[in-house]
N, C-alpha and C positions, 0 to 999 in steps of 0.2 A: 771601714768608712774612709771616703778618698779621705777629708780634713785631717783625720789623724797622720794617714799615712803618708801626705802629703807634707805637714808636716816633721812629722818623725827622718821622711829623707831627705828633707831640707837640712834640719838638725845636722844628721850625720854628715853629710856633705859640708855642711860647715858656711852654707850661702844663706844670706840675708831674704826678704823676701823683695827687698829693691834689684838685688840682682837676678834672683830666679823671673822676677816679671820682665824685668828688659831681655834675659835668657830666651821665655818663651810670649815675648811682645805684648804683654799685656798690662794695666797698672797696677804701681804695689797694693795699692786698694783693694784690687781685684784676688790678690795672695792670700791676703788678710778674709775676704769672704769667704773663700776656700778654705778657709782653715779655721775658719768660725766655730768653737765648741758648741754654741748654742744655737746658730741657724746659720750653717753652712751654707754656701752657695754655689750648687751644680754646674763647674763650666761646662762651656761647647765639646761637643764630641771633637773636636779638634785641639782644643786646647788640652782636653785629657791626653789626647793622642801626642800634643807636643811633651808634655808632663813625663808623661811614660818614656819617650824615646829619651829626653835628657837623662833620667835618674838609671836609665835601662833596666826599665823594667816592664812587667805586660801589664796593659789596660786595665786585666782580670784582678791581677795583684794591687792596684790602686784602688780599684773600688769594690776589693774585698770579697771576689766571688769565686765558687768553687766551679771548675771546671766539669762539666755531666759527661760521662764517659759512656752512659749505657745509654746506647740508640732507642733502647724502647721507652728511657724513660724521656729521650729528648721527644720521639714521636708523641708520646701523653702528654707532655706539657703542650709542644703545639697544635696537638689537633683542635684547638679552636680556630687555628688560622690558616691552618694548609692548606684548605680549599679555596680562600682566598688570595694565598701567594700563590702556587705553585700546582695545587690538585691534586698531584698526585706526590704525596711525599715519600712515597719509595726510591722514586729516581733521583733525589739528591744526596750526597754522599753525609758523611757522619759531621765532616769540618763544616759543611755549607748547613747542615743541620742546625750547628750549635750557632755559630753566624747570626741566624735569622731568630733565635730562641736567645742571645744576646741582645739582638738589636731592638727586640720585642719589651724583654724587660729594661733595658735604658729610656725606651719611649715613655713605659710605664711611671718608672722613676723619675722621668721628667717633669709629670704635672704638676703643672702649679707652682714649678718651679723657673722665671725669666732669669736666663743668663743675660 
């Protein structure tokens, strides 16, 4: 869960959450939702993306997800949508696969959720 993890390398690094917001431009308030035990608050795919690059580390590892390495099971989770990206999901390779089956459940994960 980003908030833990967020946290936790915060900790280690040994930065405040006044510094890490001016770090990645945002307010310490904004740290603080992020790291909310009890209703966390989902930043921007960009702001993840700032997050990840400071602490160096990948997206995946911040918001706690396992990497799907077998092509058939990426094609079974997205065939609800391949015909509406792409059509034919043969021709896309395994990287652009998982790509689209990320970006799919982050959208998911977003509801209901205003950064």
């Amino acid at each position: 869960m980003l908030s833990t993890k967020l946290k936790e390398l915060r900790k280690a690094n040994k930065i405040t959450q006044e510094q890490l917001a001016e770090i990645i431009g945002v307010e310490r308030s904004s740290i603080g939702k992020y790291e909310s035990p009890t209703k966390p608050v989902m930043p921007s795919p960009d702001i993840i993306t700032r997050i990840a690059d400071y602490f160096n580390v990948s997206v995946d590892y911040l918001l706690d997800r396992e990497m799907i390495t077998d092509t058939s099971k990426i094609e079974e989770e997205l065939s609800g949508v391949e015909f509406a990206l792409y059509g034919e999901i043969h021709d896309l390779t395994d990287e652009e696969l998982q790509d689209i089956l990320s970006y799919v459940k982050f959208k998911k994960s977003q509801r209901g959720n205003n950064v």
